[in-house]
C-alpha positions as CSV (number, residue, x, y, z in Angstrom):
1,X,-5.6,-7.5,25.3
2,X,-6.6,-4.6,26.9
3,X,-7.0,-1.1,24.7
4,X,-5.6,0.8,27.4
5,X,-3.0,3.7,27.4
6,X,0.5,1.4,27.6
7,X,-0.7,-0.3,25.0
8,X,-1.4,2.7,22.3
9,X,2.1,4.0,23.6
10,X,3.2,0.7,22.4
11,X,1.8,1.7,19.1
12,X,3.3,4.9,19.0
13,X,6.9,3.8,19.7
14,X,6.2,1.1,16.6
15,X,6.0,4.1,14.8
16,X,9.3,5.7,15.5
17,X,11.4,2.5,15.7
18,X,10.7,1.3,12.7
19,X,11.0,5.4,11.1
20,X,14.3,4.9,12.4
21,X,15.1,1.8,11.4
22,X,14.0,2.7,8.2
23,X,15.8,5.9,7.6
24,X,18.9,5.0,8.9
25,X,19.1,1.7,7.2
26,X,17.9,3.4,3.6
27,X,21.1,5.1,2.7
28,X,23.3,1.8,3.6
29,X,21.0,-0.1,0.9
30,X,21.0,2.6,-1.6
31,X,25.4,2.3,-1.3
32,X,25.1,-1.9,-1.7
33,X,22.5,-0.8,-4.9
34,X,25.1,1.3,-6.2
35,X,27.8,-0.9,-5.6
36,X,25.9,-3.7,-7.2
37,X,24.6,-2.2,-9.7
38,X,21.0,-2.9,-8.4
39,X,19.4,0.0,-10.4
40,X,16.6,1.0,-12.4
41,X,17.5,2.7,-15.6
42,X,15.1,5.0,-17.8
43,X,14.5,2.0,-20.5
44,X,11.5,2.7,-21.9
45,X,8.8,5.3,-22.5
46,X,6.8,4.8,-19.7
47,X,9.7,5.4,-17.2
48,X,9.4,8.5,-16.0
49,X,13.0,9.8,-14.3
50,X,16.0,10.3,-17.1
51,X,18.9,8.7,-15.1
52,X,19.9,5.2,-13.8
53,X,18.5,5.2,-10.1
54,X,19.4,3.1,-7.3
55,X,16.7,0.4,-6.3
56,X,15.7,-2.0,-4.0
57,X,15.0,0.6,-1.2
58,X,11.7,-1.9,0.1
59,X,15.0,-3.6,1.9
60,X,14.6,-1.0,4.2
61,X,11.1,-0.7,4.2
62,X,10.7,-4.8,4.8
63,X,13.9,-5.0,7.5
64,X,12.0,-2.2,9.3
65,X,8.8,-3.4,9.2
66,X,9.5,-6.9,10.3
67,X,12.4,-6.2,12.8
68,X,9.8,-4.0,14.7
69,X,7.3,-6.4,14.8
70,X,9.6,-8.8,16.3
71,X,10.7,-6.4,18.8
72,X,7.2,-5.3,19.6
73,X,6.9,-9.0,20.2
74,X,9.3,-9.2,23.0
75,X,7.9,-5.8,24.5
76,X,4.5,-6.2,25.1
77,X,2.6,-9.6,25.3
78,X,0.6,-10.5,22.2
79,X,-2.5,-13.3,22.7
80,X,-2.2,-16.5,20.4
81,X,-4.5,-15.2,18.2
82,X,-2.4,-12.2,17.6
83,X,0.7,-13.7,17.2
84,X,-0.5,-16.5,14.5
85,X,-1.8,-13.9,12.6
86,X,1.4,-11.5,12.7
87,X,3.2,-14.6,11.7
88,X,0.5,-14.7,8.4
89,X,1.9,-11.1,7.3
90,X,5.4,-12.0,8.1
91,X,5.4,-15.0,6.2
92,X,3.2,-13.9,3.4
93,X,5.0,-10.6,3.1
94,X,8.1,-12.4,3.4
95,X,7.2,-14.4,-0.1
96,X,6.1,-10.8,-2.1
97,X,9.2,-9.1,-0.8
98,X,11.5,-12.0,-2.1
99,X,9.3,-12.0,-5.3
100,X,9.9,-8.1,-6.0
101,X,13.6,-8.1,-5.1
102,X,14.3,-11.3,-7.3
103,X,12.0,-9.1,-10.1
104,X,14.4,-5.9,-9.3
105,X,17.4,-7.6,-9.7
106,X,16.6,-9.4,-13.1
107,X,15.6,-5.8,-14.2
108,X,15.3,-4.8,-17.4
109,X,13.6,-8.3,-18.3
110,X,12.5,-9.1,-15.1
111,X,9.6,-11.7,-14.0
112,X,6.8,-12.5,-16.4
113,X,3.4,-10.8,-15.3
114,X,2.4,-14.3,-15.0
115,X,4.9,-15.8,-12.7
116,X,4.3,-12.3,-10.6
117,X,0.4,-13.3,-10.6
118,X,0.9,-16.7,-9.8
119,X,3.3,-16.2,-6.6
120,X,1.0,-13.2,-5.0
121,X,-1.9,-15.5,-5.2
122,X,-0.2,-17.6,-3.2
123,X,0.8,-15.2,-0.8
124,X,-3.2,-14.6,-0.5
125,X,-3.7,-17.8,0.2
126,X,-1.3,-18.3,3.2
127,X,-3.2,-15.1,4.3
128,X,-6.3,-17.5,4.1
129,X,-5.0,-20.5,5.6
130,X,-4.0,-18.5,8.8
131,X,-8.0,-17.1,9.2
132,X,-7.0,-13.6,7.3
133,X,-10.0,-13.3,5.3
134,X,-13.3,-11.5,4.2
135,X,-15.9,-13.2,6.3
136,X,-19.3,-11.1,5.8
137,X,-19.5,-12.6,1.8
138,X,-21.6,-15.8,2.1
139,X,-21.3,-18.7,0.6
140,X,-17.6,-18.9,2.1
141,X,-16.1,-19.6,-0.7
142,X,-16.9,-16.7,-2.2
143,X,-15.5,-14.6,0.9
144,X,-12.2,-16.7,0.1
145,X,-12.3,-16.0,-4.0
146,X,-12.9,-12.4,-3.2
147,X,-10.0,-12.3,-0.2
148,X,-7.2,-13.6,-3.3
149,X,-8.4,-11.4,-5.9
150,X,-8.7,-8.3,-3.3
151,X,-4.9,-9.3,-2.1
152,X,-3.3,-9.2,-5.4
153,X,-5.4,-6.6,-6.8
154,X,-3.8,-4.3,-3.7
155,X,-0.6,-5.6,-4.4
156,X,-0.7,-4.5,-8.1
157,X,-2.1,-1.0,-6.5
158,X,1.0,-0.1,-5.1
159,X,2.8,-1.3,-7.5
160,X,1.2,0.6,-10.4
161,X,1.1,3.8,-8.4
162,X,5.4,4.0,-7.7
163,X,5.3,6.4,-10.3
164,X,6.2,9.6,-8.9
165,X,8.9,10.2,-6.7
166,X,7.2,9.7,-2.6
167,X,3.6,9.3,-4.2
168,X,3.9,4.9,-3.0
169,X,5.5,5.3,0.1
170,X,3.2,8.5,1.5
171,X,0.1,6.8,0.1
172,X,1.2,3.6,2.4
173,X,1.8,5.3,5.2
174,X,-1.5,7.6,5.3
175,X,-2.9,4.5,4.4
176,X,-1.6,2.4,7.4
177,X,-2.2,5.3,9.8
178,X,-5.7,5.3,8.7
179,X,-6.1,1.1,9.4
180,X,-4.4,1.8,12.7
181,X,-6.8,4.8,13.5
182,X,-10.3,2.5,12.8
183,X,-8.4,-0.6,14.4
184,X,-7.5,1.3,18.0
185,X,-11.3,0.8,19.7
186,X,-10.6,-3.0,18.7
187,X,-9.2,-6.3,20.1
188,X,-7.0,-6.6,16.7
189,X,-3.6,-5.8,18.0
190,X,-1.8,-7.6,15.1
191,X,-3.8,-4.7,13.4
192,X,-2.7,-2.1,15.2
193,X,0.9,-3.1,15.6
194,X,1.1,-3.8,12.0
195,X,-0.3,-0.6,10.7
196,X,2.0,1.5,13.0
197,X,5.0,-0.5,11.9
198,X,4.1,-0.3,8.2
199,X,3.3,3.5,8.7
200,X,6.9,4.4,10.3
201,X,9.0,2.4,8.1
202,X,7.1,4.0,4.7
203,X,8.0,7.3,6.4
204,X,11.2,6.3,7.3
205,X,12.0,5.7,3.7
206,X,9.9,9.0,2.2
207,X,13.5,11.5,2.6
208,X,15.6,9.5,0.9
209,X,13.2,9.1,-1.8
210,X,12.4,12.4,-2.6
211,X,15.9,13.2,-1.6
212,X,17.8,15.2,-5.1
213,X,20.9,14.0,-4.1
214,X,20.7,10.7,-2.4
215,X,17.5,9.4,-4.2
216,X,16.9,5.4,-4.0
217,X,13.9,3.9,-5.5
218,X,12.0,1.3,-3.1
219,X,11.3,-0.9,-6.4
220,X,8.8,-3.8,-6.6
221,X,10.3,-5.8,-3.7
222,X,9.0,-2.5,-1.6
223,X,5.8,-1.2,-3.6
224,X,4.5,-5.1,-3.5
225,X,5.4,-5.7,0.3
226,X,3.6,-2.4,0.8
227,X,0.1,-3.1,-1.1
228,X,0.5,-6.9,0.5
229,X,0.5,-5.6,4.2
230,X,-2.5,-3.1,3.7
231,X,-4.5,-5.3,1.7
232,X,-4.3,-8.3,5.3
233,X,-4.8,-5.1,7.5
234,X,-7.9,-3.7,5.1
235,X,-9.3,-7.6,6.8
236,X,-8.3,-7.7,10.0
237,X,-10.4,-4.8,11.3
238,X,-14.2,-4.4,12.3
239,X,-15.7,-1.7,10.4
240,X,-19.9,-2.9,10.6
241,X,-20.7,-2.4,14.0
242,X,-22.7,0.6,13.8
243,X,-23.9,0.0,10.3
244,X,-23.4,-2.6,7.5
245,X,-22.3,0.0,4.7
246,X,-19.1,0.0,7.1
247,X,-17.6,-3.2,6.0
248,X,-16.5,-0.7,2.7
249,X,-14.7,1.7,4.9
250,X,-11.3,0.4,3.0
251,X,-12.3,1.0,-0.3
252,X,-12.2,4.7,1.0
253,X,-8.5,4.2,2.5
254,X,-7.2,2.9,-0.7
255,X,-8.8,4.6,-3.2
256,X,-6.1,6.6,-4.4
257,X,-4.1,4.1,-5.6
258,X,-7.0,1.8,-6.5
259,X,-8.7,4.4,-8.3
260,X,-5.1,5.0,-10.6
261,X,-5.1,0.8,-11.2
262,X,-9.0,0.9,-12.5
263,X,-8.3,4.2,-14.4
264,X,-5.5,3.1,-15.8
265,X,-7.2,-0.3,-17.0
266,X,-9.9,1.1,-18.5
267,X,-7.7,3.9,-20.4
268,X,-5.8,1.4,-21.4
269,X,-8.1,-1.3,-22.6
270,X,-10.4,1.4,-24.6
271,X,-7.1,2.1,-26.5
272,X,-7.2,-1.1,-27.5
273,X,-4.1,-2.2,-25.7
274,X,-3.3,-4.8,-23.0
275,X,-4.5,-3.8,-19.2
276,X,-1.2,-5.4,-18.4
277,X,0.9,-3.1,-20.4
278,X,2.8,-0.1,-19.3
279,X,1.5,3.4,-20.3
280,X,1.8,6.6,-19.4
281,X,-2.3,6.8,-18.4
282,X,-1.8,7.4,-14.7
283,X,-3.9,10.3,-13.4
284,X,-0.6,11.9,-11.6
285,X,0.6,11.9,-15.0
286,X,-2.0,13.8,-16.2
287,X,-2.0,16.2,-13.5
288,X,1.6,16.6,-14.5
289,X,0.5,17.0,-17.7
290,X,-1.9,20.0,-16.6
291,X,1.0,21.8,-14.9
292,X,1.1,20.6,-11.4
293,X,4.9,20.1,-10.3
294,X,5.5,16.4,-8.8
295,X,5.8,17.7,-5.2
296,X,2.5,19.3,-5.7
297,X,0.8,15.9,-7.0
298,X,2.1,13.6,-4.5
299,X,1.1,16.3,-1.3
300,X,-2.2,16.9,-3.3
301,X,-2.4,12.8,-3.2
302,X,-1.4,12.8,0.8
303,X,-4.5,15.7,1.4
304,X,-7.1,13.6,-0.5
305,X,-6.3,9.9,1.1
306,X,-6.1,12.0,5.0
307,X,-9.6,13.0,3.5
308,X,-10.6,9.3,2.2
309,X,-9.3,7.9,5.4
310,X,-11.9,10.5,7.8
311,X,-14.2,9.9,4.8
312,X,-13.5,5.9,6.0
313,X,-13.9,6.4,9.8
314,X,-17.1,8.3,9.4
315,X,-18.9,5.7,7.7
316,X,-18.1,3.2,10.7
317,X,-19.6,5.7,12.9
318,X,-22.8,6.8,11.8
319,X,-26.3,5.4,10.8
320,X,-26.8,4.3,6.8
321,X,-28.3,6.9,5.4
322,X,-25.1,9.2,6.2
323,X,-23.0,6.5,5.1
324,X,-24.8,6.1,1.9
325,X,-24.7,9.8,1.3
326,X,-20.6,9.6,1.8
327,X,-20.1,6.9,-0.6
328,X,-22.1,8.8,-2.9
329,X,-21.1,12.4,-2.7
330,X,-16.8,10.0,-3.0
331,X,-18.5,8.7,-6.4
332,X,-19.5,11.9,-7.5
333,X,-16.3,13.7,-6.7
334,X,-14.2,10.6,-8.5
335,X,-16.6,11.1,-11.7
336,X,-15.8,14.7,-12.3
337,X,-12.3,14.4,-11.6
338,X,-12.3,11.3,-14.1
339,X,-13.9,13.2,-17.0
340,X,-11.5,16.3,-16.6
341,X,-8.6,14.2,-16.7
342,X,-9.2,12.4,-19.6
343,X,-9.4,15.0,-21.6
344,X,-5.8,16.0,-21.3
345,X,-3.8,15.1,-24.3
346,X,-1.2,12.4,-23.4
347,X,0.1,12.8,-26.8
């Protein structure tokens, strides 16, 4: 298919049907949370808002997200290549979605971190099986070790990060707008339509959110569709045709919450503790910590992943030198930012 100008309108009106779809279908959900008492109550330390909260708002997010992929499929004509492989983050996202709303309704207890593990990986693997995978790591199996683990590791991203009130859903949605920005000069549609449909219905969703009133949580049915869909879009799109330090260009778009996961990890583990268990270690925490309101943290968050994401397009664009000289100067930046926050006192 032809990158021509009916087609990137196509793009743009994935945005805004599935924004509507997903603001107008959020509120409904967050009644059928309250009504079933679907929500997430302040039961431990490490939660950090002081009331029970509806949940299960990545109902929206998924029944936008899929319902305007299927009608971008009866609007514009996708080649067979594009449609098997929309039908790989349908399916896949299909099976996290299902995995975080069965984890959300169980809540307190929940899934084990184990059973959680086990089904993601399999979700990589259908991403696999349908030709979704890293392809410039040789031998191939390595490529298809490297695909799993970079899968659930995004998966686990998003989920870590749904700590703040809008800080998931605006990461995701900067996020896919940056995946649909790099993907437009390309022949990956499924790219394009999927990072505009992603991007709307994460907007779509951010009001009611950060709403005082009305607040719904999207929950781990939403945060792990969300990290799911940008870790298959991260390898659908070309990024090394103008230099080989390119193919990183995604580590740029999804720093923010990858750098939280790693930080949080090491924190953690130099304590002595279990990566896998919940602390209060996240860097928004300790910018709360330091006096930053919330609203301030997640549009401080928004500002530095717009900058990642032109950060990621550059590198795609220029020689390597200049692209070493951005990944550097990122590294840098991340290292001072590290060493100040850790010396805030958690207590």
């Amino acid at each position: 298919m032809r990158q021509g100008t009916t087609t990137q309108w196509l793009y743009f009106a994935a945005v805004g049907i599935a924004f509507a779809v997903s603001c107008a279908i959020t509120p409904l959900v967050r009644s059928l949370a309250i009504r079933m008492r679907w929500l997430d109550h302040p039961s431990s330390a490490v939660k950090t808002h002081k009331e029970p909260t509806a949940s299960l708002g990545g109902v929206a997010i998924w029944i936008a997200f899929a319902g305007t992929l299927v009608a971008m499929r009866f609007l514009t004509h996708f080649p067979t290549g594009t449609l098997y492989r929309l039908r790989s983050l349908l399916v896949g996202g299909a099976l996290v979605f299902l995995l975080g709303f069965v984890d959300d309704v169980l809540k307190p207890q929940g899934l084990g971190w184990k059973t959680k593990l086990a089904v993601q990986t399999i979700a990589a693997f259908l991403l696999v099986h349908f030709g979704v995978h890293i392809r410039f790591l040789t031998p191939e199996y390595l490529g298809l070790a490297v695909t799993v683990l970079w899968v659930v590791g995004i998966c686990n991203a998003l989920n870590l990060i749904d700590i703040m009130d809008g800080l998931a859903a605006s990461q995701a949605a900067v996020a896919a707008l940056g995946f649909l920005i790099i993907a437009l000069p390309s022949e990956e549609v499924y790219v394009n339509f999927a990072a505009a449909a992603l991007a709307g219905a994460a907007l779509g969703f951010l009001p009611w959110n950060l709403s005082k009133n009305r607040k719904i949580f999207m929950g781990d049915c939403g945060s792990l569709l969300l990290g799911y869909v940008l870790a298959a879009l991260a390898l659908g799109a070309g990024y090394s045709r103008v230099n080989p330090l390119g193919v990183y260009a995604p580590l740029f778009i999804l720093l923010v919450p990858m750098y939280d996961t790693l930080y949080v990890m090491v924190i953690r583990i130099r304590k002595g503790i279990s990566p896998f268990k919940g602390s209060r270690d996240h860097f928004a925490l300790r910018l709360e910590r330091m006096g930053l309101s919330r609203r301030r943290i997640v549009a401080l968050c928004v500002v530095a992943s717009g900058f990642l994401s032109v950060c990621a397009w550059l590198v795609t664009q220029v020689k390597t030198p200049w692209a070493a000289c951005i990944y550097a100067v990122v590294v840098c930046w991340l290292a001072v930012l590290s060493w100040h926050i850790t010396k805030v006192d958690m207590g």
